[in-house]
C-alpha positions in Angstrom: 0.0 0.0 0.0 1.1 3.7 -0.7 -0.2 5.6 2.2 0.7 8.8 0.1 -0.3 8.1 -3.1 -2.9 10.4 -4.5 -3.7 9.0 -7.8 -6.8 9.3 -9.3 -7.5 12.1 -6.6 -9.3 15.5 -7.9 -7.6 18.2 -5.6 -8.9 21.6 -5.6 -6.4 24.2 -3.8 -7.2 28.2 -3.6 -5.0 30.8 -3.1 -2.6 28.1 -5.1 -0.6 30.4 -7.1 2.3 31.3 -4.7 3.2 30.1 -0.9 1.9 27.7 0.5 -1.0 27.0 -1.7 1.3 26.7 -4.6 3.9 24.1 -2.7 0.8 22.1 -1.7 -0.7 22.0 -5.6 3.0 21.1 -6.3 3.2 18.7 -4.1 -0.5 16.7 -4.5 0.8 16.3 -8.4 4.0 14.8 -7.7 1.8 12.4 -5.8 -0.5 11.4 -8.6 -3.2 13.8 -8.3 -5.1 16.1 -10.6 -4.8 19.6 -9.6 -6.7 22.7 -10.3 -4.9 25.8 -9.4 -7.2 28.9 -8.3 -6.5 32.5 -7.2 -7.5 36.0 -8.0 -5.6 36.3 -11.2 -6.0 34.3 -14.2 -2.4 34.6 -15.7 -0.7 33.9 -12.2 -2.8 30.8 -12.5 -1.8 30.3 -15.7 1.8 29.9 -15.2 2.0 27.5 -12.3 -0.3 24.9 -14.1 1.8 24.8 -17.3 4.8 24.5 -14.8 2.8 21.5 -13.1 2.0 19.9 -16.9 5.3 20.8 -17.9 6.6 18.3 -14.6 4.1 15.8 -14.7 2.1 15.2 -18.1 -0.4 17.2 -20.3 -3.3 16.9 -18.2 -2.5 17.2 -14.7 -3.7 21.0 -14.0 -5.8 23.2 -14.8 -6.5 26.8 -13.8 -9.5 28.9 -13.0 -9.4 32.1 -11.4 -11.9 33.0 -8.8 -12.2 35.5 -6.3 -12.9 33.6 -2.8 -15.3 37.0 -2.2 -17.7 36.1 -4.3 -20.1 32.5 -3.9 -20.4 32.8 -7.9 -17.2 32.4 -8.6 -16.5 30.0 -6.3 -19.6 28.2 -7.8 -17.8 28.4 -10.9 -14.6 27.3 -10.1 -16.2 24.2 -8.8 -18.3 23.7 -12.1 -15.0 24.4 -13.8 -13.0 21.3 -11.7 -15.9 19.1 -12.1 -16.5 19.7 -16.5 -12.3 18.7 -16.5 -11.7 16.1 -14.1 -15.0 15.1 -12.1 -15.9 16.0 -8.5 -13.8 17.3 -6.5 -12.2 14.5 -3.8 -9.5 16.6 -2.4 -10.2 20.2 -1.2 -8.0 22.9 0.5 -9.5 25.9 1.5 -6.0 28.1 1.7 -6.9 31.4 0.2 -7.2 34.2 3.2 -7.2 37.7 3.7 -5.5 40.1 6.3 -6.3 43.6 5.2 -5.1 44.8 8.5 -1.9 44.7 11.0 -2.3 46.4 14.5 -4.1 46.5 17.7 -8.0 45.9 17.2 -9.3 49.2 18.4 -7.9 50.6 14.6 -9.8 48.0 13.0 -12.1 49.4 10.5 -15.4 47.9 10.1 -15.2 47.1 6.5 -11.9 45.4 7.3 -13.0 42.9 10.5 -16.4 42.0 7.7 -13.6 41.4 5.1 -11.3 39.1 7.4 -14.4 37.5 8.5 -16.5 36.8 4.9 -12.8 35.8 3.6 -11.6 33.5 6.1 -15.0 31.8 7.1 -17.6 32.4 5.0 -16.0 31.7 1.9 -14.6 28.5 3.3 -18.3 27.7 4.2 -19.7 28.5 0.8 -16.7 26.3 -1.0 -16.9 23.4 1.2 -20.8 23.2 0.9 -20.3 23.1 -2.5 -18.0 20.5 -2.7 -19.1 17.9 0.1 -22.8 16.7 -1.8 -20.4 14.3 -4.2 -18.3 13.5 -1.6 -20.8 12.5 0.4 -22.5 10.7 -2.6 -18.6 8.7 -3.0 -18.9 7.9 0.5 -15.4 9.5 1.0 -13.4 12.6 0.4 -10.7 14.9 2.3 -11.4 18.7 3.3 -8.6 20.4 4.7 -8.6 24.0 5.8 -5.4 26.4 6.2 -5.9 27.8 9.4 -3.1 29.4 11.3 -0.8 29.4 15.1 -2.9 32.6 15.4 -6.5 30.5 16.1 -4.2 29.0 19.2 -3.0 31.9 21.3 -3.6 36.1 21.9 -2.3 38.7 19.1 -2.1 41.9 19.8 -1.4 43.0 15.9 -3.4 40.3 14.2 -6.3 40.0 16.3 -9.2 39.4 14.0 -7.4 37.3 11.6 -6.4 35.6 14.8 -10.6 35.1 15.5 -11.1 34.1 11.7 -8.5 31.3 11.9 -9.8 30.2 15.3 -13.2 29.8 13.5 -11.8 27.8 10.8 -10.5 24.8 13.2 -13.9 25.0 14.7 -15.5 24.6 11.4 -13.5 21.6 11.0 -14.6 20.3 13.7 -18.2 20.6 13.1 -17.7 19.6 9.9 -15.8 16.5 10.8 -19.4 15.5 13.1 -21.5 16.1 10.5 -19.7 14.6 7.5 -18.0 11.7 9.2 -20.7 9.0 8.9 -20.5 9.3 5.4 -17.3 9.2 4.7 -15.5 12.3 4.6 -13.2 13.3 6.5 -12.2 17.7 7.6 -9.0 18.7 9.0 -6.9 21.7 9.5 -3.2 22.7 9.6 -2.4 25.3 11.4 1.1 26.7 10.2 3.8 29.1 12.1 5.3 31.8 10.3 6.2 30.7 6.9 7.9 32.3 4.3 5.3 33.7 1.9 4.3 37.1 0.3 1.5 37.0 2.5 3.2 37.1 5.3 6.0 39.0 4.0 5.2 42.2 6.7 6.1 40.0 9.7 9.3 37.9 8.5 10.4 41.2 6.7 10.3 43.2 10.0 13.5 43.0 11.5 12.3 43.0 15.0 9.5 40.6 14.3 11.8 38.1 12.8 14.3 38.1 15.5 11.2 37.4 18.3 9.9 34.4 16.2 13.0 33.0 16.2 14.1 33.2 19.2 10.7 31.9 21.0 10.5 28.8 18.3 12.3 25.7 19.0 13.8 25.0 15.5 14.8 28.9 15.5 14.1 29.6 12.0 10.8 30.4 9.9 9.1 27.8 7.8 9.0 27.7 3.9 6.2 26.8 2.2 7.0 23.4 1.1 7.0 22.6 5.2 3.5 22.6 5.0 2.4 20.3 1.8 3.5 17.3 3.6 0.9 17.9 6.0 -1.8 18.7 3.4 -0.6 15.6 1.1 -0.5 12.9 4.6 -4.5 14.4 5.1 -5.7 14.3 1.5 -4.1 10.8 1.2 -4.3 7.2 2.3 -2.0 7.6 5.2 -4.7 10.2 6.6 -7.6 7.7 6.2 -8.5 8.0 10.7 -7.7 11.5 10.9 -10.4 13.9 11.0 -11.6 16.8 13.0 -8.2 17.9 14.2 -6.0 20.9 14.1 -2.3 19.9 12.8 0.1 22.3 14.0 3.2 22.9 12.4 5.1 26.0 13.5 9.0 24.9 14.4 7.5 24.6 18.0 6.5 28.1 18.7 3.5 27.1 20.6 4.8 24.1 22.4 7.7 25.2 24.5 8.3 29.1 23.3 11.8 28.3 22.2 12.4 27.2 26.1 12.4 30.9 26.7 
């Protein structure tokens, strides 16, 4: 048996077309699966599924831009995955937003709705949409990005903090509701890793040096640190794992570093 292999799995990232979305797409097609790549930006999408069919055969990714904001083109994407490779069996809700860095008193409304529709709401919508034919197939992975921020206080990220906290209790709801049939929902929960999208805190100087120093491996993670995780839940070797929170953060919230 090849507790990792994923072939003949339809995998469905968003927010695939850099970080950690990207390393995961990359790393569920080097495992076998068929990958659709999604973000806000056609062309971005564009490139990283030639790269994939370039690596691993004509047919192994496609890509369809959608905007996570909106539940019609998250409808579409899903019709989109479906029309090329079938129903979707693999899905990771990464795509997120964090319009806003700083204590929650300068929060703007329009911003806390934002974090909230982006990092929750969407997820809701995308998963909904995506569970009936697993459900049907009496199996199926769902695995949302949440973050180290759902697990502990933040004074400068605080509703993206609230919005990632939500996710791993989605999961878990999810995991109840779907597990009967079948279908199993997870979450990883990464540290600081090295992406665009976090590129304001491992940029700062000062922020760097206090991530570091209170995590155990003393570094920042890189992308590719988190498809394992996302390929091992998606996969065989996942099959009695659902409803948890997989954290993998260099061991910045199991013993601060030993500071």
């Amino acid at each position: 048996m090849k507790l990792f292999d994923m072939t003949g799995e339809v995998a469905l990232i968003t927010g695939s077309s850099r970080g950690i979305g990207k390393a995961i797409a990359e790393a569920m097609a080097a495992h076998g699966a068929k990958v659709v790549i999604s973000s806000r930006k056609q062309d971005a999408c564009d490139a990283v599924a030639a790269e994939l069919n370039a690596a691993h055969g004509a047919g192994t990714a496609i890509a369809v831009a959608a905007n996570i904001s909106s539940k019609e083109e998250l409808q579409r994407l899903v019709n989109a995955t479906v029309a090329a490779f079938g129903p979707v069996t693999a899905l990771v809700c990464n795509a997120a937003t964090n319009p806003y860095y700083g204590p929650s008193a300068g929060i703007a409304d329009e911003q806390f709705r934002k974090i909230l529709d982006n990092n929750i709401v969407a997820n809701h919508w995308l998963i909904h949409m995506c569970a009936p034919a697993m459900i049907e197939a009496g199996r199926g992975s769902i695995t949302i990005i949440s973050s180290m921020g759902g697990l502990r206080g933040s004074t400068l990220l605080g509703a993206y903090a609230i919005s990632k906290a939500a996710d791993m209790q989605m999961a878990r709801n999810l995991a109840d509701e779907f597990g009967p049939e079948g279908v199993r929902v997870n979450c990883i929960a990464p540290g600081l890793i090295r992406t665009d999208f976090a590129r304001a805190l491992w940029e700062n100087p000062e922020t760097l040096a206090h991530v570091t120093r209170v995590t155990s491996l003393k570094r920042i993670g890189e992308p590719e640190e988190i498809a394992g995780a996302a390929v091992f839940l998606a996969s065989r070797a996942g099959a009695y794992t659902t409803g948890q929170t997989i954290v993998c953060d260099g061991g910045a919230t199991s013993t601060g570093g030993g500071t």
